[in-house]
N, C-alpha and C positions, 0 to 999 in steps of 0.2 A: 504494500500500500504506500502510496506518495506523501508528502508529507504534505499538500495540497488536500487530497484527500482526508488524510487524518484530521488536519484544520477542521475542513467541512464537518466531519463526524462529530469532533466536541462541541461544534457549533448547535448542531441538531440533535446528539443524543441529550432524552430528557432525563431528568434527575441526575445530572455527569454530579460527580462529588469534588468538592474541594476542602485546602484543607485550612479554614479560615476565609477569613476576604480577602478576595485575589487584589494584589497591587495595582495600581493605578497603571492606566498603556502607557504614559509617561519613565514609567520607570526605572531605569538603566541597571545592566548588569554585569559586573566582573568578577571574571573565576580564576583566581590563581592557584594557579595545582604546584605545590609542594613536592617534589616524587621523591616517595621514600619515607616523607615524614613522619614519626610516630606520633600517636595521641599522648602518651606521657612525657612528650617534650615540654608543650605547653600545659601539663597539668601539674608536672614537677621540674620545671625549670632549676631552682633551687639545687635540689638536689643532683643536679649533672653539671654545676656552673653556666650553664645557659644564659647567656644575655642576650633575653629578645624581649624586648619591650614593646616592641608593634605588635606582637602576637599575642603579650598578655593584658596591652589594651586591649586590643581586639576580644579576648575571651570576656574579660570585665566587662565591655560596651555591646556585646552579643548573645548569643547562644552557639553552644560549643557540645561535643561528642566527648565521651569517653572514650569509644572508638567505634568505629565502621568497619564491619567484616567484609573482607575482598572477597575476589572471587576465583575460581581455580584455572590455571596455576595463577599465582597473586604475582602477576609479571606487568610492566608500566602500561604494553601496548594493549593485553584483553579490559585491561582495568579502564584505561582511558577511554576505550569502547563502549565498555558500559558505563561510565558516569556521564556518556552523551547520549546515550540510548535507554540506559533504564532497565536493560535486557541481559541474561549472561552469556558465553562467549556461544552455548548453542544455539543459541538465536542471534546474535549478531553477525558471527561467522568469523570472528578476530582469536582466535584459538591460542596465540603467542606472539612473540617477536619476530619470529623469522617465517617469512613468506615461502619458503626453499622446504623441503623435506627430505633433502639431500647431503648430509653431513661431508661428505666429503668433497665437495660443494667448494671452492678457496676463498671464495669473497658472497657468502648470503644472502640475498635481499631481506628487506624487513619488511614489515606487515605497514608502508607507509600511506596506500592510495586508500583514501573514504571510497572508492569503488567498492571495494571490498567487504565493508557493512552493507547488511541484508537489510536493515532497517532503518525508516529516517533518524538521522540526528537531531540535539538541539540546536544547532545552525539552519536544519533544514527545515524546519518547524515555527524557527522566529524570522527566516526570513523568508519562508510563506507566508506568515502573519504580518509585513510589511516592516520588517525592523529591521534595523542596517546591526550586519554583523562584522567583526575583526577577531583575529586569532595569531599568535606569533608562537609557534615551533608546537602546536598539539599535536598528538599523536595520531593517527590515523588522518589525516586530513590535505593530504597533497592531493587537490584537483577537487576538493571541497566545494559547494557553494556556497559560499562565503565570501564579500562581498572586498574582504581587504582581508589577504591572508599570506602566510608566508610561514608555509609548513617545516614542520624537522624531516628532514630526509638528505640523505648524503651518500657518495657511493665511496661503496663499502671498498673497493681496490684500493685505495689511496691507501698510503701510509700515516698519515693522520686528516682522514676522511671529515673530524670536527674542525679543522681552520679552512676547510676550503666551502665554501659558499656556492658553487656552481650550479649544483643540483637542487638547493634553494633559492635561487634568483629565477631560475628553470620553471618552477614549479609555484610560483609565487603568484601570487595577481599582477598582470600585466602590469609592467614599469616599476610594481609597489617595490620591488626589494631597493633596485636604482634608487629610490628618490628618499627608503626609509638610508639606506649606507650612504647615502650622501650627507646626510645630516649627521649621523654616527662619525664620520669619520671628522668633518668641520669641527662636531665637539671635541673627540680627541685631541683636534689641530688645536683649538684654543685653549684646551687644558693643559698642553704641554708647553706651546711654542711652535710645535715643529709640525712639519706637513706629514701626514700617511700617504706613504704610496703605498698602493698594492703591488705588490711585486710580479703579478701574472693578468692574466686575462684565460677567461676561458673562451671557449670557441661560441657561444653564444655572449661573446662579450662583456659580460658582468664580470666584476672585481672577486678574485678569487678570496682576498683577507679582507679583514675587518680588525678594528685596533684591538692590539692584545691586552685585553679583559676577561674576566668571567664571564662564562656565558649564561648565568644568572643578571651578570650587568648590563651585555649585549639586547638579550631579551625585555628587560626593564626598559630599557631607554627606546628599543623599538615600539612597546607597547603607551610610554607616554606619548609618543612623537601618533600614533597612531587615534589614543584619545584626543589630544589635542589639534590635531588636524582634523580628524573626519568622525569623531563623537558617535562611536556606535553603542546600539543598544544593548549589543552584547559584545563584551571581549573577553577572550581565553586565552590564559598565555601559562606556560608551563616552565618552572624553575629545575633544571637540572644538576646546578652542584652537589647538593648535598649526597643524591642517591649515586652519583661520581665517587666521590669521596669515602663514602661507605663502603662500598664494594671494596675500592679499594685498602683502605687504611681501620676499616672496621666500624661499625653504628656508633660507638660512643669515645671514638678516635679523638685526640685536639683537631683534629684534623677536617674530621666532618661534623663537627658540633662548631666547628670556627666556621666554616661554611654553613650551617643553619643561619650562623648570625651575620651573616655576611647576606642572605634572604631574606634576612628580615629585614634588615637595613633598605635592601631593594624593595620592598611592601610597602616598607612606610613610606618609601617615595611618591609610587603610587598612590595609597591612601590619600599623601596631601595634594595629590593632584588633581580626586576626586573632589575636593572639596568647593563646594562653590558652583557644582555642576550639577544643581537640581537635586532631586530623587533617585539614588544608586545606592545597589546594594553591594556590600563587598564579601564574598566567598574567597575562602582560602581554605584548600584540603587537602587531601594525597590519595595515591593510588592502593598505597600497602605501607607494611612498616618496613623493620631491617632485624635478620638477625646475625650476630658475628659466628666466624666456622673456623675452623684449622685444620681441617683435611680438603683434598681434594680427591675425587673420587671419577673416574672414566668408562662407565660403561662400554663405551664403544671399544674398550682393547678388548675386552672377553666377548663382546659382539664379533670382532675380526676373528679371534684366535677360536671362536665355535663357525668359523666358516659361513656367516651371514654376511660377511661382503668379502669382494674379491681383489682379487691383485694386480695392475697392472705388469709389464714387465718390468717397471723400476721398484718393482713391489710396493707402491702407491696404492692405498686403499681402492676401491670402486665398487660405485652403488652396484647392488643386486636387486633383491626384493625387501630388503628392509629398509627404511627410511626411518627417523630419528629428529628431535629438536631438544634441546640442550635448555632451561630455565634456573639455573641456578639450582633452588631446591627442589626441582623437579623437571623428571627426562619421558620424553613421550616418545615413544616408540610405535610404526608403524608397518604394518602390510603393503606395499607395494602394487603387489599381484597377491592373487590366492596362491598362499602355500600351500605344501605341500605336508603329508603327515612329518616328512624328516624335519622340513623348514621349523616347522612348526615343534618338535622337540630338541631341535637347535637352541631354539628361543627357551627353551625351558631351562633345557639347561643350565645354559648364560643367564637365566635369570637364578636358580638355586644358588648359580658360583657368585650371583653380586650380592645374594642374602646372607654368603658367608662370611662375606667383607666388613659385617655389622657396620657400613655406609648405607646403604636401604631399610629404612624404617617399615615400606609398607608398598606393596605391587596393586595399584589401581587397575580392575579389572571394567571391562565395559559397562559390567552393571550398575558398578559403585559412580563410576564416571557421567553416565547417566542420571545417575542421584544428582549428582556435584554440576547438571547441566555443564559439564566442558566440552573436551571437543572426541563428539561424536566418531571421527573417524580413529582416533589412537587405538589398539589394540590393547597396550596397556601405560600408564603413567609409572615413574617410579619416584619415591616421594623420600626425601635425601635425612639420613635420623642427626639430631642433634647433632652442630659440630661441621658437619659434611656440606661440600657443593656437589652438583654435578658439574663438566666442562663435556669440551666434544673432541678431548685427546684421541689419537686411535694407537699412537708409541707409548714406551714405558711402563712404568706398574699401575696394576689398576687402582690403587691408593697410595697416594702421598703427601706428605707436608704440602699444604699450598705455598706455592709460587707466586701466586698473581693477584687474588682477592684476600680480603677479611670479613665480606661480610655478604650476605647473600638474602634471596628472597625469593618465590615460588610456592612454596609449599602452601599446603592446605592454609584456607584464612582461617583457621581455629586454632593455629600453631600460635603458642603466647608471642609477643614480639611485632608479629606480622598486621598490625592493626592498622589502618588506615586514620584519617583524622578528614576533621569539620569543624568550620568556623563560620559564622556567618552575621554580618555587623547589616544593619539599614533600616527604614521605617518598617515599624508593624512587629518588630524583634525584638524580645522581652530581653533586657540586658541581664547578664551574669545565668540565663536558663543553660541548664545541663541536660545535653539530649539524649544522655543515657549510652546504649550501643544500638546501630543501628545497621541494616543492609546496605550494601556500596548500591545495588540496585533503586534505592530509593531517593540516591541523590539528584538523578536528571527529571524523575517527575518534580523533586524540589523547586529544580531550575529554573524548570519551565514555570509553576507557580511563581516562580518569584518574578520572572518577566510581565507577567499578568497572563500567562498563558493558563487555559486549562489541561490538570495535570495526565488527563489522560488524552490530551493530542499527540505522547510517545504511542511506541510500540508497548512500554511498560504496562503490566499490569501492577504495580506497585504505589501505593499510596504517599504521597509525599509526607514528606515530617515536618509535623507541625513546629515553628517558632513562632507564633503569637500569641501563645497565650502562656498566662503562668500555670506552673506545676501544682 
């Protein structure tokens, strides 16, 4: 169903429920998505040395979560799916990060084009209902309708595929990337002194760098430049340091707690930018939490070594019928073609040898997957226990001290740690209410209430959560 359509339907289905009195059409809305962020950041700042002070005005001057249970695997791109759709990843169709189901695959694609979602979005919903939208680096949303946008997407061959902008400019609203990097870069020019050049050009001519900043700062300053030029009704914009920083140096690292506060700082810019521009609401949340590991664990070498993929003659792995995606805390594996009775206690095998690694908490079968609405086509998930990552190694031991992260996410949203967060400041919002724990599913019918939309013009069947009223 179109999201024209869905319009139509809440227009005319009678008795549609809401939840409160819907905001006025006037009313503007900004989602900043945190990724990564935990709920007990902002509920025990204190206790982690945290200094974010836009965040705990914000909680003071709003209604906030305990936490918000993600959805499986609890990875940025199925989550950002459903906090714009209101649906889980079997009904959206965003099943992970990676587009390819081909592990030996050298360079990925990611799950980046809104083709891809089966169902409308809330960009596609408010800007059927006549409201001007923006968005700068959300998930899923390259080739978006969205009126002023400038997706995250990047190709993955590069050796550091985040300083280059080409596949962003690419993929951007006509001119918009041009005209947002030309003011980024002017700022830089007068904060230093000195001019940026970009050192390249790509073959569609856009500037391949951007001044060496966070790309928490980068996005901030896109997203003011974007409020203040063309004032849309809705904007989304997506903070990436910290779930960086995590991964790598660990959840409660100086490292990535300095980077929270280095988000927040970029919020409250925002914030005062909001000010003075009418009726806006401000949303700040996240996709999932984080939890820290010290193993590292490779299904795919006992995959190889049971003879489920093959050899080239440089002895380079190569797909057969098994296909595989790697999530941190959790590895989905898949069917190809129909196996065969051996193919098929190959895999058995290889899975008893990964349950002896005591790395495997727990082998998600079809029907428990089904439970968990994920993604229908896996054969089976493997869900990584305390401690442990999955990676998509196919050399070496099948467990080992990590190398490369500290801190990981995936796994079931019921794993403690893995909790997502909600903030939400504006008219009609009981200050200091606590909204308890809620579904990640229930935040896009929110959304949409908070634009003035009605909540069931999603695909959700999900009832939005109330903030206006006291407890």
């Amino acid at each position: 169903m179109s999201a024209t359509d869905l319009l139509e339907k809440s227009r005319t289905k009678p008795g549609a429920s809401t939840a409160g009195k819907s905001p006025a059409r006037g009313t503007k809305l900004v989602v900043l998505s945190a990724d990564g962020m935990r709920p007990d950041f902002y509920r025990r700042a204190a206790d982690y040395g945290l200094k974010i002070p836009t965040l705990r005005t914000l909680v003071d001057s709003g209604a906030s979560a305990d936490a918000v249970e993600s959805i499986y695997p609890s990875t940025t791109y199925p989550a950002h799916a459903t906090l714009v759709t209101g649906v889980p990843p079997s009904v959206h169709g965003i099943y992970g990060h990676l587009a390819s189901l081909d592990p030996t695959e050298p360079a990925r694609p990611w799950c980046w084009h809104a083709r891809a979602l089966r169902v409308p979005a809330l960009w596609d919903v408010a800007r059927a209902s006549g409201r001007k939208t923006a968005a700068i680096s959300w998930p899923v949303s390259a080739g978006a309708g969205i009126d002023y946008n400038i997706p995250e997407i990047w190709d993955p061959a590069l050796p550091d595929p985040h300083r280059d902008f080409s596949r962003v400019a690419q993929h951007s609203s006509p001119g918009l990337f041009e005209e947002v990097a030309k003011t980024l870069i002017a700022q830089a020019h007068a904060g230093t002194g000195h001019s940026h050049k970009p050192s390249r050009k790509s073959p569609h001519g856009h500037a391949l760098t951007l001044p060496e900043v966070s790309p928490d700062r980068l996005r901030a300053e896109a997203a003011l430049y974007l409020w203040a030029r063309y004032k849309p009704d809705l904007l989304l914009v997506h903070f990436v340091r910290y779930d960086q920083q995590a991964h790598r140096f660990g959840p409660l690292s100086p490292e990535a707690l300095a980077a929270c506060e280095e988000m927040d700082t970029e919020i409250g810019r925002i914030r005062e930018a909001l000010a003075g521009s009418g009726p806006v609401t401000l949303v700040v949340l996240s996709d999932h939490g984080f939890v820290p590991v010290e193993k590292e664990a490779a299904p795919l070498v006992v995959f190889a070594e049971e003879q489920l993929f093959g050899r080239d003659k440089k002895g380079k792995p190569q797909l057969d019928r098994l296909g595989a995606v790697h999530a941190g805390g959790s590895f989905a594996v898949y069917w190809l073609e129909e196996p065969s009775t051996e193919d098929r206690n190959k895999l058995g095998k290889a899975l008893r040898r990964l349950l002896e690694t005591h790395a495997v908490a727990e082998i998600l079968g079809r029907n428990r997957l089904g439970d968990l609405e994920a993604d229908p086509d896996a054969e089976v998930m493997l869900e990584a226990a305390p401690g442990f990552y999955f990676s998509d190694r196919f050399e070496g031991p099948v467990v080992r001290d990590t190398v490369k992260d500290r801190g990981t996410h995936g796994q079931l949203p019921t794993c403690p740690g893995l909790e997502a967060s909600f903030i939400a400041v504006g008219q009609g919002i009981v200050p200091g209410k606590n909204l308890g724990r809620f579904s990640l599913r229930r935040v896009a019918p929110t959304l949409a209430h908070l634009l003035g939309l009605p909540q069931d013009i999603l695909a959700s069947k999900e009832r939005a959560v109330e903030l206006g009223k006291r407890d």
